[in-house]
DRENDOPA-775785 format. One record per residue (C-alpha): x, y, z; residue number from 1; residue in three letters. Coordinates in nm, 3 decimals, padded with zeros to 5 digits. Layout:
N
REC       px       py       pz  num  residu
REC        X        Y        Z  NUM     ALA
...
***
This chain:
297
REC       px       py       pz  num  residu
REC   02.336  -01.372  -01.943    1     UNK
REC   02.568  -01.658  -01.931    2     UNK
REC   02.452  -02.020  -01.805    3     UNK
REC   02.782  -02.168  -01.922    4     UNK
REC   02.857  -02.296  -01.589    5     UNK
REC   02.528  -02.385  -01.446    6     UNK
REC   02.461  -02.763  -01.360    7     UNK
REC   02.081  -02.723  -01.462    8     UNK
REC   02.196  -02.605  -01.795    9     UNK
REC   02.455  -02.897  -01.875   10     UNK
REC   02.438  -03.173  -02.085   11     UNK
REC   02.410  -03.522  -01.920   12     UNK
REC   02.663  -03.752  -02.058   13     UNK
REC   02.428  -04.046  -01.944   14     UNK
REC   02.160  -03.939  -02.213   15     UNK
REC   02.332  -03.759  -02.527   16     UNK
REC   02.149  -04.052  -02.713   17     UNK
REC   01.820  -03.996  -02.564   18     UNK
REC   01.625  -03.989  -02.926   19     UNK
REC   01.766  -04.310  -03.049   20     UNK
REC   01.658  -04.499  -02.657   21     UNK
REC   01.356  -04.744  -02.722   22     UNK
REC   01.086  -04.651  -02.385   23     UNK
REC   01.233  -04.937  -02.189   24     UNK
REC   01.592  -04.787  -02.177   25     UNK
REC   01.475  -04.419  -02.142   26     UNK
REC   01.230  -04.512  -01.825   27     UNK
REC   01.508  -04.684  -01.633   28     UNK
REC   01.749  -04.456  -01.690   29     UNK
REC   01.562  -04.162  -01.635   30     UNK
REC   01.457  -04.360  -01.323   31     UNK
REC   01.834  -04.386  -01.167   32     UNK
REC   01.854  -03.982  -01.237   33     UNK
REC   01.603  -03.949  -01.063   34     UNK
REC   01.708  -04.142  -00.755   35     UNK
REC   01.987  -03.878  -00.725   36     UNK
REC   01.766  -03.656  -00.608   37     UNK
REC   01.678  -03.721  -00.249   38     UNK
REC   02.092  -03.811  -00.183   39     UNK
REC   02.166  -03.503  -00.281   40     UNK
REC   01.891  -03.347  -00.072   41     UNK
REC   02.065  -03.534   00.216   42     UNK
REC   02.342  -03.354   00.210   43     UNK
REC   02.157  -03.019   00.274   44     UNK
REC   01.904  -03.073   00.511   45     UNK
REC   02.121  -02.906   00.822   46     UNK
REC   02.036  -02.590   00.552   47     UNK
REC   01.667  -02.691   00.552   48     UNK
REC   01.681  -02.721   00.948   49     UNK
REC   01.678  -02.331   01.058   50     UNK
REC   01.415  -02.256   00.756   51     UNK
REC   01.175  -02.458   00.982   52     UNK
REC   01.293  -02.369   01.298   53     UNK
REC   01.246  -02.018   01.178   54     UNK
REC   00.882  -02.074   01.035   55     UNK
REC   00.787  -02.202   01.364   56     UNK
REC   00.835  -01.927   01.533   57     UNK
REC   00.684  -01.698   01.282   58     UNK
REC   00.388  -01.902   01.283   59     UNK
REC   00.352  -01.893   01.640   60     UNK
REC   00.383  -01.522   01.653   61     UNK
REC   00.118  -01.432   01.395   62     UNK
REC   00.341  -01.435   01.065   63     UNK
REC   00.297  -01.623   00.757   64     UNK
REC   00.514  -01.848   00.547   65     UNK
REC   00.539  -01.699   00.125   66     UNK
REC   00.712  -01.884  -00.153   67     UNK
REC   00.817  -01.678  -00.423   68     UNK
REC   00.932  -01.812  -00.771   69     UNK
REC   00.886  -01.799  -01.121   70     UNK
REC   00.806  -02.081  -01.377   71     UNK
REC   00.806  -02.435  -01.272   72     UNK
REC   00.952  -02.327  -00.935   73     UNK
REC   00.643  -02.064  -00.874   74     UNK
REC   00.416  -02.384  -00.942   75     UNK
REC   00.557  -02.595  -00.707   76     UNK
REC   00.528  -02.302  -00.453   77     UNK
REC   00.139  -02.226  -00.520   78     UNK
REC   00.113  -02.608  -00.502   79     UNK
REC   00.248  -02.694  -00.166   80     UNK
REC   00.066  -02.355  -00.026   81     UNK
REC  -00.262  -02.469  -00.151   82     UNK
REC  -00.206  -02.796  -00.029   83     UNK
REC  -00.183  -02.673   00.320   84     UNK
REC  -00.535  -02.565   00.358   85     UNK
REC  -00.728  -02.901   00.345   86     UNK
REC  -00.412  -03.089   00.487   87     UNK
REC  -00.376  -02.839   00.781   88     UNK
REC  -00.657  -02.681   00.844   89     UNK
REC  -00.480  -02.340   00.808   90     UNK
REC  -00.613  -02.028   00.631   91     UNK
REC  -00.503  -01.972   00.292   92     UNK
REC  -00.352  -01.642   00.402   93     UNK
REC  -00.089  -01.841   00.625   94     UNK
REC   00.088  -02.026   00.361   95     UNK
REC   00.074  -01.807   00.020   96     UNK
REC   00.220  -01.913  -00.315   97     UNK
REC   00.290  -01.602  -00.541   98     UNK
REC   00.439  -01.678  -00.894   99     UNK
REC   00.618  -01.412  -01.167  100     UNK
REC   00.256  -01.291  -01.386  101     UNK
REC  -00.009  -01.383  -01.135  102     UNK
REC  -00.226  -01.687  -01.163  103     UNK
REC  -00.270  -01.698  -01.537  104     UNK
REC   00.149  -01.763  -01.517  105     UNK
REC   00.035  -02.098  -01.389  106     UNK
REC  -00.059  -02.255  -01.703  107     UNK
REC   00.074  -02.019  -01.942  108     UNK
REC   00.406  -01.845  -01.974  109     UNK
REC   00.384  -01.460  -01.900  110     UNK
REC   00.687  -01.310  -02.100  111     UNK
REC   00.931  -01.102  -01.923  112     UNK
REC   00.790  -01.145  -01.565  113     UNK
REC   01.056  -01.329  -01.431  114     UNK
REC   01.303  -01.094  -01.543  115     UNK
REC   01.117  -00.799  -01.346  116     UNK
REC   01.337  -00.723  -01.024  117     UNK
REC   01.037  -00.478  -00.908  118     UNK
REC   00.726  -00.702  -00.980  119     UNK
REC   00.801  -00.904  -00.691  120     UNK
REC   00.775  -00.583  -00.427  121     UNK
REC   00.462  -00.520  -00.566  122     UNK
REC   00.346  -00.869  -00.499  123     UNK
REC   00.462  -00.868  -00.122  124     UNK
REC   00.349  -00.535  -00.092  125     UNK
REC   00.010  -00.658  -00.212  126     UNK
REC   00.054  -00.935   00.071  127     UNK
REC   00.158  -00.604   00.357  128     UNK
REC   00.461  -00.816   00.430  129     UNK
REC   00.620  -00.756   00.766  130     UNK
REC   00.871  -00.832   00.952  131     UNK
REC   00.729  -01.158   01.127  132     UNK
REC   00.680  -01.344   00.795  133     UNK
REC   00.922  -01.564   00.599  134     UNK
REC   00.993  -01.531   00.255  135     UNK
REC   01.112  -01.801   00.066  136     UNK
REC   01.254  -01.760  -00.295  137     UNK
REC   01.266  -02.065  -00.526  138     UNK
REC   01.452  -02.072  -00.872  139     UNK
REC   01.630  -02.378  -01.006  140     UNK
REC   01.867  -02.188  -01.197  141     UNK
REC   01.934  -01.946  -00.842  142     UNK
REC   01.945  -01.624  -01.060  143     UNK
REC   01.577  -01.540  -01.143  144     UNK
REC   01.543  -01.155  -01.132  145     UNK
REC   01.200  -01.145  -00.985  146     UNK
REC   01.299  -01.381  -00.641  147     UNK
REC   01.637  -01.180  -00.598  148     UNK
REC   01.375  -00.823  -00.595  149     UNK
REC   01.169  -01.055  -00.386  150     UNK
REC   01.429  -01.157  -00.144  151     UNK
REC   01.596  -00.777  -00.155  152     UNK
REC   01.238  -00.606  -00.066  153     UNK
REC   01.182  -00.875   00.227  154     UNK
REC   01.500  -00.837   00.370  155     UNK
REC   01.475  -00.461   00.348  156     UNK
REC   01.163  -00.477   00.545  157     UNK
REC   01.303  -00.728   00.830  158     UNK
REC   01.129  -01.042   00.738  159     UNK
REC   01.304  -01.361   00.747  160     UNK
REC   01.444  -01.473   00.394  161     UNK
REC   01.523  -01.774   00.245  162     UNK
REC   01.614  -01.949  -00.049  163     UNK
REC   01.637  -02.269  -00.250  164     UNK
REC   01.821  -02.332  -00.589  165     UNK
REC   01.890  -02.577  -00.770  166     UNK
REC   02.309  -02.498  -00.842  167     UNK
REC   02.592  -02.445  -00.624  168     UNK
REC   02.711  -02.104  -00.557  169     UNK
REC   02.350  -01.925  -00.680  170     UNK
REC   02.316  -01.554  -00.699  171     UNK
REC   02.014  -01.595  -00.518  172     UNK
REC   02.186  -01.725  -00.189  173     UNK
REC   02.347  -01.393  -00.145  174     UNK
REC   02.001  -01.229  -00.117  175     UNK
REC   01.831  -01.509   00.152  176     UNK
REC   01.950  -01.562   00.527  177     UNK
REC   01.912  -01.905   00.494  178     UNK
REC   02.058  -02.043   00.204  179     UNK
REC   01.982  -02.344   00.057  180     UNK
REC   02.127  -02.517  -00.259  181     UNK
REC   02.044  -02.861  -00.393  182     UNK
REC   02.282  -02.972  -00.654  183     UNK
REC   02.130  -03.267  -00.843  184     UNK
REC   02.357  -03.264  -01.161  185     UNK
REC   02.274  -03.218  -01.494  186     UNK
REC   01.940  -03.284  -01.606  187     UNK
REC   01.771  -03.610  -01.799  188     UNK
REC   01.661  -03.343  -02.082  189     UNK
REC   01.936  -03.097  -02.074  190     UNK
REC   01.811  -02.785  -01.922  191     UNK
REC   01.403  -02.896  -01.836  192     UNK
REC   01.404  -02.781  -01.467  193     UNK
REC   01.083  -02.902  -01.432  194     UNK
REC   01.271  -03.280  -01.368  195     UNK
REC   01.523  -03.305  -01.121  196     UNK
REC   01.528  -02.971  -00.976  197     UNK
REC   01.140  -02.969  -01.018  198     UNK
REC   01.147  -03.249  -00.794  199     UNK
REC   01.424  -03.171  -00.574  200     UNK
REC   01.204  -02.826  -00.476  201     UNK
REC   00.885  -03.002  -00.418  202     UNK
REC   01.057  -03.249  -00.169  203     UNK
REC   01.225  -02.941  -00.001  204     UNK
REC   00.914  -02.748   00.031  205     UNK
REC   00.727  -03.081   00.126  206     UNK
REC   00.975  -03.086   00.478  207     UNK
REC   00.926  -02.683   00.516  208     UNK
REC   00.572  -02.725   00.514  209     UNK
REC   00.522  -03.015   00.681  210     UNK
REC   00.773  -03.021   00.953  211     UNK
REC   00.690  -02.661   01.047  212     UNK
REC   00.305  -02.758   01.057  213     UNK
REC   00.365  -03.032   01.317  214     UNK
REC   00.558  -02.768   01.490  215     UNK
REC   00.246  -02.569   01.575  216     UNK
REC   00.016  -02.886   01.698  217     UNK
REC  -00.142  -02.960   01.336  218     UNK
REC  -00.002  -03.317   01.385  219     UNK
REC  -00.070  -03.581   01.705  220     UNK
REC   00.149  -03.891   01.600  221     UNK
REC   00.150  -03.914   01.250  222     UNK
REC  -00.196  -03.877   01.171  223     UNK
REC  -00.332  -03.489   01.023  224     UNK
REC  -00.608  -03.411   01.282  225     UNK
REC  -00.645  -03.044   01.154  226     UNK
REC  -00.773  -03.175   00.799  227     UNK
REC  -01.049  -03.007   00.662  228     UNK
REC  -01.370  -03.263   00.490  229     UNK
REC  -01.440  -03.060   00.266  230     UNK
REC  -01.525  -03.377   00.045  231     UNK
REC  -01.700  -03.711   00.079  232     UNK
REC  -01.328  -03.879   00.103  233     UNK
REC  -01.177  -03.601   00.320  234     UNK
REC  -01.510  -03.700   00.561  235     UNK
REC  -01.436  -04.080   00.593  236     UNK
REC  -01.048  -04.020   00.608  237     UNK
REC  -01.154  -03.794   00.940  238     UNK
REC  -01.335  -04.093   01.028  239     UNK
REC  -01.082  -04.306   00.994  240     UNK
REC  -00.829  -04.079   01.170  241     UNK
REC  -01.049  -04.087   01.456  242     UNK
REC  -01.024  -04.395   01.525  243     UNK
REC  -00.669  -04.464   01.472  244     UNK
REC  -00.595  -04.221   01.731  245     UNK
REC  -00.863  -04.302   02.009  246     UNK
REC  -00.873  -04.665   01.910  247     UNK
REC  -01.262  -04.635   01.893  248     UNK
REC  -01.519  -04.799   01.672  249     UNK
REC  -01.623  -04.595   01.342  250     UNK
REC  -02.014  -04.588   01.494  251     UNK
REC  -01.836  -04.402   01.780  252     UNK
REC  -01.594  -04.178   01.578  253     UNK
REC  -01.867  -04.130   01.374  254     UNK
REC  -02.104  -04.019   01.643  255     UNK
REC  -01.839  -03.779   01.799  256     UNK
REC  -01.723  -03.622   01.495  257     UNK
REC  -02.065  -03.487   01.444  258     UNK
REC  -02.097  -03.375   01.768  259     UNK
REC  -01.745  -03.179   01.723  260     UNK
REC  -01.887  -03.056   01.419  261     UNK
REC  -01.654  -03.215   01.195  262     UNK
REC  -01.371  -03.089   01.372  263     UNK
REC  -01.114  -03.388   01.415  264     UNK
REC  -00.882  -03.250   01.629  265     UNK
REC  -01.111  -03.199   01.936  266     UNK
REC  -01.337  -03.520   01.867  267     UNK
REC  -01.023  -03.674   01.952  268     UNK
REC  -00.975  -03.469   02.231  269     UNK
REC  -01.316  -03.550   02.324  270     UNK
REC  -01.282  -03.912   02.311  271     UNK
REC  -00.921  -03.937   02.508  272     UNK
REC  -01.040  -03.714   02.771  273     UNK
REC  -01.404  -03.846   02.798  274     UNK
REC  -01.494  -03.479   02.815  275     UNK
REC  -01.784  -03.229   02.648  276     UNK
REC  -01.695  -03.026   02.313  277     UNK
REC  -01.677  -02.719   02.524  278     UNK
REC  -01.400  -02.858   02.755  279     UNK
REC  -01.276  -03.029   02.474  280     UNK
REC  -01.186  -02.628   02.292  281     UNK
REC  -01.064  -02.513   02.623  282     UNK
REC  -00.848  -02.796   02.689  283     UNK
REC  -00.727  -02.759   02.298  284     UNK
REC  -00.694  -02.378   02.356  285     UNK
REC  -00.515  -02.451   02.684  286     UNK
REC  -00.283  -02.658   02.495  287     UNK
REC  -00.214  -02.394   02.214  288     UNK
REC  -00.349  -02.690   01.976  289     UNK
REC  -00.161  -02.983   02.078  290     UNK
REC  -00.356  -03.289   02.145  291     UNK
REC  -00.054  -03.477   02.322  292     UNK
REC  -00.106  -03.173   02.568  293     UNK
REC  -00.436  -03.218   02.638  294     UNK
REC  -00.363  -03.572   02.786  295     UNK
REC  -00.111  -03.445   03.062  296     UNK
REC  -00.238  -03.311   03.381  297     UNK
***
C-alpha cells in the first residue's frame, strides 16, 4: 500500500510547528484550513448535481438512498441517514447508513473490516439491494477496500453508484457512475481525515440529502413540514412552523396541529385551503406530497 502521493496523507507546510503553537495561533490557523473547505467543494458541485438528480428519481420510484464507508467516513454516513428520519419524516429504511464492522465500528475500531472487499456485499445483500436504489461510497483516502466491493456488488446488480473522496484521481471513482472528488489539501494534523475531509463529506452528504428531500415535497419554502415531534422541542418547532407558513396565531396552529394529529404537513394544508383533515390527505395525496400543489387549482 503506498499513500505517497495522497493529499490526505501529506504534510501541511502551514503547521510543521503545530506542538510549539500557543491555542491562540493553532485555533486561527486551523480556522483558515478549514475555510478551504467549502471553496473547494465549489468547484465540484456540477459532480454533486446528477447524484441528486439521480436520488430523486429513485426515491420517487420506490428505491432508497445507502451510504457506504468505513471509519470516520461510515460515521458521517450513519449520521446524515439517521438524521433524515426526524428531519424528514422518512422511514429509516429510505436513507440507510452502513459502516465497515456494523454498529459497534461506530465508536470503536473493528480491525481489518475496511480492508474486506466482500463484507460490503454481504451488507447490501442484507439490505436486498436492487436496481432502483443508489449506493453511495464514501472514503477520504478514495481506496478503502470495503466501498470499492461495495460499489463493484451495486453496480453488478444495476443500482445507481456513486462516490465521494477526498483526493484527486481516487481508485474509488473508477468503481461509482458518478464520481465525485473533493480535494481540500493536506490536512491541519497530517493524515486525521476526520478534519477537512471529515468535513468536506458531511457538507457533501448534507446537499445529497437535503436537496434530494425537497425534491420529493418534504420541503414547502424553506421550512421542514415532514418533521417528526417526537420530543417536547420537535412539538413547539412544528408549532412554530405552522405558523410561519400559514401566517396564523400559535392558539390556531396549535389547535390544528392536534386535529392533524401532529402531522405538520397537512395542518398546513388544512389551514391554506380552509379544508377538513380528510380533504386535507387527499389533496396532499393528490399532490404526491407537495404543499405548493395543493394551493393551485
Amino acid at each position: 500500500m503506498d499513500l505517497t502521493n495522497l493529499t490526505t496523507e501529506k504534510r501541511n507546510e502551514k503547521t510543521t510547528d503545530l506542538d510549539k503553537m500557543s491555542i491562540s495561533t493553532a485555533l486561527k490557523l486551523m480556522n483558515q484550513e478549514d475555510q478551504q473547505v467549502a471553496k473547494a467543494i465549489q468547484k465540484v458541485l456540477p459532480k454533486i448535481k446528477p447524484v441528486i438528480e439521480a436520488t430523486i428519481t429513485a426515491f420517487k420510484h420506490g428505491g432508497r438512498l445507502i451510504y457506504l464507508g468505513a471509519g470516520t467516513s461510515g460515521r458521517l454516513g450513519v449520521l446524515d441517514a439517521a438524521e433524515c428520519v426526524p428531519t424528514f419524516g422518512v422511514s429509516p429504511n429510505q436513507v440507510i447508513g452502513l459502516i465497515a464492522g456494523g454498529k459497534q465500528a461506530m465508536t470503536l475500531a473493528v480491525e481489518g473490516a475496511e480492508d474486506d472487499l466482500t463484507l460490503a456485499k454481504k451488507d447490501l445483500s442484507a439490505l436486498q439491494l436492487n436496481d432502483k436504489d443508489v449506493v453511495v461510497g464514501i472514503a477520504a483516502s478514495g481506496r478503502t477496500p470495503y466501498v470499492i466491493g461495495g460499489l463493484k456488488y451495486a453496480r453488478d446488480l444495476g443500482a445507481t453508484t456513486a462516490s465521494i473522496a477526498c483526493n484527486l484521481d481516487a481508485l474509488i471513482s473508477q468503481y461509482a457512475e458518478f464520481a465525485i472528488e473533493v480535494d481540500c489539501g493536506p490536512e491541519f494534523l497530517t493524515g486525521s481525515t476526520r478534519l477537512k475531509a471529515g468535513t468536506a463529506q458531511k457538507m457533501i452528504l448534507n446537499m445529497l440529502s437535503t436537496i434530494s428531500m425537497i425534491g420529493i415535497g418534504k420541503v414547502y419554502h424553506n421550512l421542514m413540514v415532514d418533521v417528526k415531534p417526537t420530543n417536547e422541542k420537535l412539538v413547539e418547532r412544528s408549532k412554530r412552523i405552522i405558523m410561519q407558513a400559514t401566517d396564523c396565531t400559535y392558539e390556531v396552529a396549535e389547535k390544528t396541529f392536534i386535529e392533524a394529529k401532529q402531522d405538520v404537513k397537512l395542518a398546513i394544508v388544512m389551514l391554506l385551503t380552509n379544508c377538513s383533515a380528510k380533504e386535507g390527505k387527499e389533496k396532499l395525496q393528490h399532490a404526491q406530497g407537495f404543499v405548493a400543489k395543493t394551493l393551485t387549482k
